[in-house]
N, CA and C of each residue as an Amber inpcrd file, in Angstrom:
protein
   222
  72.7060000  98.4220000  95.9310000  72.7620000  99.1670000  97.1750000
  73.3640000  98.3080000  98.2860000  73.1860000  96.9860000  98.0690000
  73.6600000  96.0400000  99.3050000  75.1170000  96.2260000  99.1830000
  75.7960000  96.1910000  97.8630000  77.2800000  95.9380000  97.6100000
  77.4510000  97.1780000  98.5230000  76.7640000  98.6420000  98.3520000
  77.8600000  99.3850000  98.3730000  77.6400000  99.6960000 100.1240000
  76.2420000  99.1730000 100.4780000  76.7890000  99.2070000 102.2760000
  77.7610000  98.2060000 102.3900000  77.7770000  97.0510000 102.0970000
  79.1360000  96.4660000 102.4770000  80.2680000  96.5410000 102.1830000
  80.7630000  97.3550000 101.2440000  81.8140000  98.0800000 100.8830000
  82.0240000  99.0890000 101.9490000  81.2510000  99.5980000 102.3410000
  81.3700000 100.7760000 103.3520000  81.9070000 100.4400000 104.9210000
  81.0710000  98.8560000 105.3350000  80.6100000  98.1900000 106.4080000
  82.4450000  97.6770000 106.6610000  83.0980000  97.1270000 105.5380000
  84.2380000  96.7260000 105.3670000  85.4380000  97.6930000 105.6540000
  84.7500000  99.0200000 104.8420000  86.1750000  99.8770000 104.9650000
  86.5030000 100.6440000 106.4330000  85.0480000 100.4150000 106.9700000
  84.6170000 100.8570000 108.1810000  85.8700000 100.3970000 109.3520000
  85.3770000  99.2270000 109.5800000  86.4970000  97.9740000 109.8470000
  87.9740000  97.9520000 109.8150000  88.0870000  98.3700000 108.7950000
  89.5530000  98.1330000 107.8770000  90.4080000  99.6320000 108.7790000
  89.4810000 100.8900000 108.4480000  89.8940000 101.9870000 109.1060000
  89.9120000 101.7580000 110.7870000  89.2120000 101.0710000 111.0710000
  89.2530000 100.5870000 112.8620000  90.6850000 100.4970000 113.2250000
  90.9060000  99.0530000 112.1120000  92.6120000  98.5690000 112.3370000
  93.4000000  99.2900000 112.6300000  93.4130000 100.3050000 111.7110000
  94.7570000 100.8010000 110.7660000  95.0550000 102.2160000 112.0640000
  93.9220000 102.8330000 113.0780000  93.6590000 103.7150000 113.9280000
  94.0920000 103.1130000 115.4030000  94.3590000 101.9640000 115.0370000
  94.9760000 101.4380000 116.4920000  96.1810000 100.8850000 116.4540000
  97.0360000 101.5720000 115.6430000  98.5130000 101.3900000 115.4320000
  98.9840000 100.0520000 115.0810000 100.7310000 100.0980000 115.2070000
 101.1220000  98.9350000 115.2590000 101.2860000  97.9600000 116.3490000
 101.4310000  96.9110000 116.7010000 101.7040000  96.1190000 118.0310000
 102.9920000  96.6170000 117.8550000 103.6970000  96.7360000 119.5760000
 104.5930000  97.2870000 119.8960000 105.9360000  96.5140000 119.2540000
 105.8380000  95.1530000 119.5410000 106.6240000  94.1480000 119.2720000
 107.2810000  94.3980000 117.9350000 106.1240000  94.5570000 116.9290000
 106.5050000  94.7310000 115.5750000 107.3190000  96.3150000 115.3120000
 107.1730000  96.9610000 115.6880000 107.7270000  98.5530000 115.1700000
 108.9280000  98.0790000 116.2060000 108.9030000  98.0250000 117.1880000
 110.7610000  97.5930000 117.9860000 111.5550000  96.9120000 116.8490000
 111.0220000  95.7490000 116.6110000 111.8480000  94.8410000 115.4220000
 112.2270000  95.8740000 113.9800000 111.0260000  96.3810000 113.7690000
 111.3700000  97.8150000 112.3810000 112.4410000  98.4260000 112.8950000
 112.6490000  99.3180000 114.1940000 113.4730000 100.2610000 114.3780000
 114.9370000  99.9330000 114.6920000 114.4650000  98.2160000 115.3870000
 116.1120000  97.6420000 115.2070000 116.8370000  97.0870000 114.4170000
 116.1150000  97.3790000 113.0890000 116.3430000  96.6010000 111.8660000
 117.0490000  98.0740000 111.0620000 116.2580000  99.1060000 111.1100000
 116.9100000 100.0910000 110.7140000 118.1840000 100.8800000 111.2060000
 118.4230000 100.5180000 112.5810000 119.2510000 101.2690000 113.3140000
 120.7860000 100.0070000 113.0650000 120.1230000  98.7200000 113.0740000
 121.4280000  97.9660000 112.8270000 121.9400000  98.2160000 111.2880000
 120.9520000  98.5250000 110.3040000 121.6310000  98.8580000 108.9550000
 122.2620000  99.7880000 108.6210000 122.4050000 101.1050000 109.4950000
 122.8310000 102.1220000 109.7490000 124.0260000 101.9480000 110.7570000
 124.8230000 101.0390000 111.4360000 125.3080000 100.0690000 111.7450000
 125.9850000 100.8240000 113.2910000 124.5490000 101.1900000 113.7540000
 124.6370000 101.7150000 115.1770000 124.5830000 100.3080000 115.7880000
 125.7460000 100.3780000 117.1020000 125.4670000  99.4550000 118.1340000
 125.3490000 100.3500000 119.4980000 125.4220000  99.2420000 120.6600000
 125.8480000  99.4740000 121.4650000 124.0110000 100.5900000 122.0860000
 123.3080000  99.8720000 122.0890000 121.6900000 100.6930000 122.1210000
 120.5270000  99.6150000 122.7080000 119.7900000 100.1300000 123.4850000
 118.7660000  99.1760000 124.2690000 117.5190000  99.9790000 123.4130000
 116.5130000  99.1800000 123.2010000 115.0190000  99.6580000 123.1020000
 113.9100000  99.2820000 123.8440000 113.2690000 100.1510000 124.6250000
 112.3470000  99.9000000 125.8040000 111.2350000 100.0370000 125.3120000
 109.7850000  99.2240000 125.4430000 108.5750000  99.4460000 125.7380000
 107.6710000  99.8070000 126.8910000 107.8180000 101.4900000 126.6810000
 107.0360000 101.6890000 128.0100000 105.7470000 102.5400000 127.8400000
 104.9770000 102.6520000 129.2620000 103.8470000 103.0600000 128.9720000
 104.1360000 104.7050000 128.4600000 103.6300000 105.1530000 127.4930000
 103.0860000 106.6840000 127.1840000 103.3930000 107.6470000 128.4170000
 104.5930000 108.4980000 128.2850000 104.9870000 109.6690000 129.5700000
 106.0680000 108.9520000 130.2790000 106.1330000 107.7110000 130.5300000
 107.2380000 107.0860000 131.2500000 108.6090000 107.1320000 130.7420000
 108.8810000 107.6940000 130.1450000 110.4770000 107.6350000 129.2010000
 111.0070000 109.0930000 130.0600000 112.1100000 108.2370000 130.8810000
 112.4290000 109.1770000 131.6010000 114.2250000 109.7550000 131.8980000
 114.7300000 108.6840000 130.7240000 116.0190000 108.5240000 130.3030000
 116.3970000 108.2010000 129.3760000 115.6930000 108.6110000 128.3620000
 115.5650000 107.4280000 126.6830000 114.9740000 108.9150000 125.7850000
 115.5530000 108.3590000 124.9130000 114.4710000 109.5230000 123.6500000
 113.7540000 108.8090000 123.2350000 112.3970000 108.9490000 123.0530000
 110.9440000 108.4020000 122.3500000 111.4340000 108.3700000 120.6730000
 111.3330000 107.3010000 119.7760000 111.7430000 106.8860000 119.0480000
 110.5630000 106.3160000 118.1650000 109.1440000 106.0280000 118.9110000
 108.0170000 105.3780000 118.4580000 106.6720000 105.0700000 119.0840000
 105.7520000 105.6460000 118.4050000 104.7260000 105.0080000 119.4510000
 103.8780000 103.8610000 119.0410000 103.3170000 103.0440000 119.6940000
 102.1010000 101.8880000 119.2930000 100.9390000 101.7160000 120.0260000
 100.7670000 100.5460000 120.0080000  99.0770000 100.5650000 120.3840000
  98.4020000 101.2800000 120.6330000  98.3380000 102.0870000 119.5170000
  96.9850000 103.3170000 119.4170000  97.6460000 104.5410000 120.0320000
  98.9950000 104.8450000 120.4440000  99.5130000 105.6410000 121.0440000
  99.4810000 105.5330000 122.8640000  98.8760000 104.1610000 123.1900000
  98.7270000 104.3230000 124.9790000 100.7410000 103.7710000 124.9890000
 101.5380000 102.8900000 124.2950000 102.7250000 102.8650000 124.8080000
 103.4380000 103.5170000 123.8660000 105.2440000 103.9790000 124.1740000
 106.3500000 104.3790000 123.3610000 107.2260000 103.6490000 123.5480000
 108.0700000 103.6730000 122.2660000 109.8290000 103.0240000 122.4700000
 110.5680000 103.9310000 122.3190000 111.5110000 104.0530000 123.5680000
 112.4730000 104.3450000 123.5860000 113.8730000 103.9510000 123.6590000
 114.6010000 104.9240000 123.0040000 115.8190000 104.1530000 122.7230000
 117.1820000 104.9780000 124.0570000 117.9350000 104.1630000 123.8350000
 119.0640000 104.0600000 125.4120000 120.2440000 104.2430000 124.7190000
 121.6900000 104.8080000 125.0440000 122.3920000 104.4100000 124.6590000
 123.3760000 104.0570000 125.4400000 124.1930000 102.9360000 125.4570000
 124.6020000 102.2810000 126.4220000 124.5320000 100.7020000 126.7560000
């Protein structure tokens, strides 16, 4: 019975993580990794707060959804 509360106590945890997204830093680097292999240039990517994208198309969200990246072209 102990194993399987701490099996539980763990996944508990584990699901915490995984519900508070990616750090922003990291998914920018994903999306400019994909967009350069696709061999778009000439593009800015912004981290801003959630609703603030006010010239950009939303492209991604992170930390738990409070910021987005948006992308520019230009």
């Amino acid at each position: 019975m102990k194993k399987f509360m701490l099996a539980v106590g763990l996944l508990s945890l584990a699901g915490g993580a995984f519900a508070a997204g990616k750090p922003c830093e990291e998914l920018k680097s994903e999306i400019a990794a994909k967009l350069d292999a696709k061999g778009v240039s000439g593009y800015s990517l912004e981290i801003v707060d959630k609703g603030a994208a006010a010239d950009g198309k939303v492209v991604g969200t992170c930390e738990g959804g409070d910021k987005e990246i948006v992308y520019k072209r230009g």
